[in-house]
C-alpha positions as CSV (number, residue, x, y, z in Angstrom):
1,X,157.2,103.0,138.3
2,X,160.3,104.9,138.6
3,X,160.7,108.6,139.7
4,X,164.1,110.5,139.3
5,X,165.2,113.5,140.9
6,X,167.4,116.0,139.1
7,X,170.7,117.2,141.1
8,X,168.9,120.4,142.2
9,X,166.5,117.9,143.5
10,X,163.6,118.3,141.5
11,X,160.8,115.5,140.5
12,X,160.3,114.7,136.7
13,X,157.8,113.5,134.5
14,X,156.8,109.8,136.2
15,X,158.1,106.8,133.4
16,X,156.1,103.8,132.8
17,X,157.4,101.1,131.4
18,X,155.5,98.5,129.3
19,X,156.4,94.7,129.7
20,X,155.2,93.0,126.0
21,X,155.5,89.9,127.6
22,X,152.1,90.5,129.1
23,X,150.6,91.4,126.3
24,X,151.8,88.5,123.9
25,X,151.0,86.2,127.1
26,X,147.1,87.6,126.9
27,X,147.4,87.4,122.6
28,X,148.2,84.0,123.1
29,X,145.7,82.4,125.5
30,X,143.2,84.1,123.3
31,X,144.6,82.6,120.1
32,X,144.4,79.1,122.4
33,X,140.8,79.9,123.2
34,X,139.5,80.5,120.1
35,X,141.6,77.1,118.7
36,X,140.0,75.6,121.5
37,X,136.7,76.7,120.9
38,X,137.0,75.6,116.9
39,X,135.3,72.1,117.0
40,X,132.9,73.6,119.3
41,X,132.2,76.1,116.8
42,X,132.1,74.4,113.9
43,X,129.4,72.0,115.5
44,X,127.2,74.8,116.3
45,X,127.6,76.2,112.6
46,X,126.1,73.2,111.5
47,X,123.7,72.4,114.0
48,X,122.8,76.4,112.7
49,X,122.6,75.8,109.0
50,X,120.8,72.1,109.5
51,X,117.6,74.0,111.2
52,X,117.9,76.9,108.7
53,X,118.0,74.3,106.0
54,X,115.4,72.7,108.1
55,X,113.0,75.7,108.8
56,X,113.0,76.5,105.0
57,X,112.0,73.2,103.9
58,X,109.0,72.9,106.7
59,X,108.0,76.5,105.6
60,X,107.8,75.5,101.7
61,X,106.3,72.1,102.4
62,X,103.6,73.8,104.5
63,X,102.9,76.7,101.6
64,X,102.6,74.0,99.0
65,X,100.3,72.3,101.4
66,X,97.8,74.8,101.5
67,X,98.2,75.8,98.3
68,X,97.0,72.9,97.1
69,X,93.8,73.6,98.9
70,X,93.0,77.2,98.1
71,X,94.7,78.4,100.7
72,X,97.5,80.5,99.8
73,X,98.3,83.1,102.0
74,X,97.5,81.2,105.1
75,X,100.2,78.8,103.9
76,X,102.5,81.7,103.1
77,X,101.8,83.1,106.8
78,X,102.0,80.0,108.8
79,X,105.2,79.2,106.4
80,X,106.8,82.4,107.4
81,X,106.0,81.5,111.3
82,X,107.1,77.9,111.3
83,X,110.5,79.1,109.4
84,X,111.3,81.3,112.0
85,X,110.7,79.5,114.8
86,X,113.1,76.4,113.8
87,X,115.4,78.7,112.6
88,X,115.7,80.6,116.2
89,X,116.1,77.3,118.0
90,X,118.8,76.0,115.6
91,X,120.8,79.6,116.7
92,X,120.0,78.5,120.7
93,X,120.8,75.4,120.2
94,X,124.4,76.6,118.4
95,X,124.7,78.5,121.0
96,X,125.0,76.3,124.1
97,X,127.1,73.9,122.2
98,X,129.3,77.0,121.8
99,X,129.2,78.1,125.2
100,X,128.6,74.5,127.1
101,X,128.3,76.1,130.5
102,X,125.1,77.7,129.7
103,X,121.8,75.2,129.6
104,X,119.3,75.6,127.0
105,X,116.7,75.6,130.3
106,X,118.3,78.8,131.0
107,X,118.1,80.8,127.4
108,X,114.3,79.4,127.6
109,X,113.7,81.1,131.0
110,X,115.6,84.1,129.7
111,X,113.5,84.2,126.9
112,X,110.4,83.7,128.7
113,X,111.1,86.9,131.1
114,X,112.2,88.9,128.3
115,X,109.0,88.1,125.9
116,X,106.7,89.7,128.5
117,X,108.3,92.6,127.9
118,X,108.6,92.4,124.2
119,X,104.8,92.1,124.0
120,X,104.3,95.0,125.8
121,X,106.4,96.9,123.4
122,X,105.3,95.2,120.5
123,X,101.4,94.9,121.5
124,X,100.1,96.5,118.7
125,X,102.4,94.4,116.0
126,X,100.9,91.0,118.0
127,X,97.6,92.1,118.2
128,X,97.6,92.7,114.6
129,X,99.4,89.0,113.7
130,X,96.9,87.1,115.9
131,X,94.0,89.3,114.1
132,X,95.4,87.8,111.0
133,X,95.8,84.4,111.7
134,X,92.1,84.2,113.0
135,X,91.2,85.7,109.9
136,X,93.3,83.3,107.4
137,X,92.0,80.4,109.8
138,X,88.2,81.5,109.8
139,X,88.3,82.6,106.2
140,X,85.1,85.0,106.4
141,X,86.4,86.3,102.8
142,X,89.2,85.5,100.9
143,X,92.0,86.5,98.4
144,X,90.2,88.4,95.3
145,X,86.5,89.1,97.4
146,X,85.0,92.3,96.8
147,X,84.3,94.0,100.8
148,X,83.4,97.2,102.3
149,X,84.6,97.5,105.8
150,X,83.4,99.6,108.5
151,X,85.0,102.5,108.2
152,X,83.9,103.0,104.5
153,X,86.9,101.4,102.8
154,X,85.2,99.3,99.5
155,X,87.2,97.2,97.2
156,X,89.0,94.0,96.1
157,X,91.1,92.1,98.7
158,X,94.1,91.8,97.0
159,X,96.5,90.0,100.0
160,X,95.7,88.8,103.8
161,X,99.5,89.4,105.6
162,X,100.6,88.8,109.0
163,X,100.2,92.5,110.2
164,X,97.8,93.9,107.7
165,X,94.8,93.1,104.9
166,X,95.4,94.7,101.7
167,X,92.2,96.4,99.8
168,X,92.4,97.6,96.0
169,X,89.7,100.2,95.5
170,X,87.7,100.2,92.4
171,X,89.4,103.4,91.3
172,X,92.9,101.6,91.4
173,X,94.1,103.1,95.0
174,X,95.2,100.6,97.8
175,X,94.3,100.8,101.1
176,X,96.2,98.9,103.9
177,X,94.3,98.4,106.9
178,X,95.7,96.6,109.9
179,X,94.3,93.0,111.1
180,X,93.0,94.1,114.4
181,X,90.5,96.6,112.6
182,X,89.4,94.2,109.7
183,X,88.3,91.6,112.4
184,X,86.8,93.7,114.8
185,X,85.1,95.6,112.4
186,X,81.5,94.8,110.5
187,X,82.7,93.4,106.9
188,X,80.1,93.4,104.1
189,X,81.1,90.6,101.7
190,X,79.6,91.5,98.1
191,X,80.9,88.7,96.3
192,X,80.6,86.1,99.4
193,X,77.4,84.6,96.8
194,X,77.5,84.4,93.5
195,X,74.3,86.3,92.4
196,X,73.4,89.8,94.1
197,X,70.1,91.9,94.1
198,X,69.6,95.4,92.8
199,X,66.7,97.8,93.0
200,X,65.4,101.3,92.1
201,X,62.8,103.5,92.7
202,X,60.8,105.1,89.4
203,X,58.4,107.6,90.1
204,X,55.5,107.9,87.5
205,X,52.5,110.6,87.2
206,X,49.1,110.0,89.7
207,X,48.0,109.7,86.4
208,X,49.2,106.7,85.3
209,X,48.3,102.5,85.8
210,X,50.2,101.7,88.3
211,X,49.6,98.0,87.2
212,X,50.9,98.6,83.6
213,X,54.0,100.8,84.8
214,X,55.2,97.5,86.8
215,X,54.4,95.5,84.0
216,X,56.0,97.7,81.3
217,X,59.5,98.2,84.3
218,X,60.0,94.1,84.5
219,X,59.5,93.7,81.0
220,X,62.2,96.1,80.1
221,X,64.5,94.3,83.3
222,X,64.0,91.4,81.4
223,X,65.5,92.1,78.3
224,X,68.8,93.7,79.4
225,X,72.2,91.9,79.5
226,X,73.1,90.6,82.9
227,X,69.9,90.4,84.4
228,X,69.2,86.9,85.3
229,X,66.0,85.3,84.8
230,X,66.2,82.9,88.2
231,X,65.3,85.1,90.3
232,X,63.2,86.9,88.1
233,X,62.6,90.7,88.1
234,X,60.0,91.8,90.1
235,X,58.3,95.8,90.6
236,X,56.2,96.6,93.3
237,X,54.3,100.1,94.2
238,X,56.0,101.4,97.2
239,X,55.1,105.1,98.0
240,X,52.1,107.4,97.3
241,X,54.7,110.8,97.3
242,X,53.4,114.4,97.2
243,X,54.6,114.8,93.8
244,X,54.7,111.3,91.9
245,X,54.0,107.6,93.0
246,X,56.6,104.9,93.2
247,X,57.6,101.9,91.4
248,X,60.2,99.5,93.2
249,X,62.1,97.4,90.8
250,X,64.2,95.0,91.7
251,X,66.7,92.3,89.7
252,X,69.7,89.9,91.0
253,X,72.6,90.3,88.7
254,X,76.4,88.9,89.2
255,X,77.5,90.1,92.8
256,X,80.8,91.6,91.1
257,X,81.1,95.4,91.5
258,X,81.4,96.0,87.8
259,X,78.3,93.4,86.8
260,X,76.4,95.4,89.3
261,X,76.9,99.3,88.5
262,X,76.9,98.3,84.6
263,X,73.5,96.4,84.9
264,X,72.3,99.1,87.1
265,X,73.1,101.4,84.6
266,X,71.4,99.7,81.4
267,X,68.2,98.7,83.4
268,X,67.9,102.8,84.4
269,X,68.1,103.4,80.4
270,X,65.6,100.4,79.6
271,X,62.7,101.2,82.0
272,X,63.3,105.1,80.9
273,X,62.7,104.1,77.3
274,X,60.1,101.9,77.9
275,X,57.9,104.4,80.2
276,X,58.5,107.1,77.0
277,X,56.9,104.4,74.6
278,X,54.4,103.4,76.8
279,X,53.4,106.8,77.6
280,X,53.8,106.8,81.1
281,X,55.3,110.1,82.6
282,X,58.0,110.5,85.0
283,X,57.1,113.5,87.0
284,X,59.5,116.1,88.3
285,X,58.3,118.2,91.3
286,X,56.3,121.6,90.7
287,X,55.4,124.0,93.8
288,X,52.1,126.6,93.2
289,X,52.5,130.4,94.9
290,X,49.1,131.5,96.0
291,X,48.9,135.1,97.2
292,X,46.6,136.3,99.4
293,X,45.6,139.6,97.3
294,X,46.5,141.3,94.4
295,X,48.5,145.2,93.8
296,X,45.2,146.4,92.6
297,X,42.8,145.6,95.3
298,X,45.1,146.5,97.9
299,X,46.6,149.8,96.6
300,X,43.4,151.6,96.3
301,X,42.4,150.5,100.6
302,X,46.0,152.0,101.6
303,X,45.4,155.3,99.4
304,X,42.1,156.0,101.3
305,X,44.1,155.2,105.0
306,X,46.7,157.5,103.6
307,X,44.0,160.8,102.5
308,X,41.8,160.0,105.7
């Protein structure tokens, strides 16, 4: 740096002066770097698109695997997993032989240390994969079972994923609900057996046979669509109410949702017909207001209080 001085004596603005050489000298043992580096580089892209190539196969092979046995979307999960996994130790792998000074011992410990803090952050996200897993492992439903879990939600599984279990209602809404909850949860299974019981209460008048209104209410079960004979219908008297006794009756049907409700429905219509042919009456309550005197007893008795 140069400083010049004006005849008066004065300082000026200070001049810097830029040697290129330098800067083509740094331009060039970049240039001889990254030529350098090329066969290393080319290695590693290789080694990179052989474990992609690699990971993809393993991932299909191991979806078509359980596939084959009914087990779709655990395949599709642990496919997803095991594709990943090769795939991100391909990319270490390229990278050492890119940069040879640095071990693979050493990403691993690096990776190690750093995990414990990505599954702090990501607790929730693991919790909810594990949660899944178990569940596609265990298999307490599956794909296409009908459930109610505990927090009300009732419908049709439609997928199992790694982070959440999707639930189609029965009128046509989707719920997702997070693994963690489905398998911590109580699950009721409708459709875990292929037959399911129903029952209903009829109330009939005191005064009618007991006897022939459980007769007359399996007869009527009998004869309706959907109600299977093995098990057989059965009624029993249940309850001696204060307006109207009580006729349990009970049939298995189909454990699907819509088997159930539309049985359900046609067995209420069957027994109601059959009560009205067989004259027994279904009872509705009735209440009786006694008073305890009348407006012309009692007027007269305040008139006297009044005059005396």
């Amino acid at each position: 740096m140069e400083q010049d001085t004006d005849p008066q004596g004065a300082t000026g603005f200070d001049q810097v002066t830029a040697d290129t050489s330098l800067i083509f000298a740094k331009l060039d043992s970049w240039l001889e770097g990254f030529f350098r580096l090329l066969p290393n580089l080319a290695v590693a892209l290789v080694v990179a698109l052989l474990f992609v190539a690699a990971g993809a196969t393993i991932g299909w092979a191991v979806s078509r695997t359980a596939a084959s046995r009914g087990r779709n979307s655990l395949g599709s999960v642990l496919g997803s997993i095991l594709r990943w996994l090769v795939a991100i130790a391909g990319l270490l792998i390229a990278f050492t032989i890119v940069v040879p000074s640095l071990r693979l011992g050493d990403l691993v410990a690096g990776l190690g240390i750093g995990s414990v803090a990505i599954g702090f952050a990501f607790k929730d996200i693991l919790q909810n994969l594990f949660a899944g897993l178990l569940i596609l492992f265990r298999q307490p439903f599956r794909t296409g079972d009908q459930i109610v879990t505990g927090n009300g939600y009732e419908g049709t599984v439609e997928e199992i994923e790694m982070r959440a279990t999707l639930i189609r209602t029965y009128d046509g809404r989707r719920v997702v609900i997070p693994n963690a909850q489905v398998y911590t949860d109580a699950i009721t299974v409708n459709t875990a057996f292929e037959t399911r019981r129903s029952e209903y209460d009829f109330g009939i008048h005191y005064d009618a046979d007991t006897g022939q209104a459980i007769d007359v209410a399996v007869q009527a079960a009998r004869g309706v669509d959907g109600v299977l004979a093995d098990p057989a219908p059965e009624a029993l008297s249940t309850n001696l109410g204060d307006f109207a006794k009580s006729v349990r009756l009970r049939w298995w049907t189909a454990s699907t949702q819509a088997e159930v409700v539309h049985t359900r429905s046609a067995v209420m219509l069957a027994v109601e017909r059959a009560f009205a042919d067989a004259g027994i009456a279904i009872p509705f309550p009735t209440q009786t207001l006694h008073l305890g005197g009348s407006l012309e007893t009692e007027a007269p008795a305040r008139r006297q209080e009044a005059a005396e």
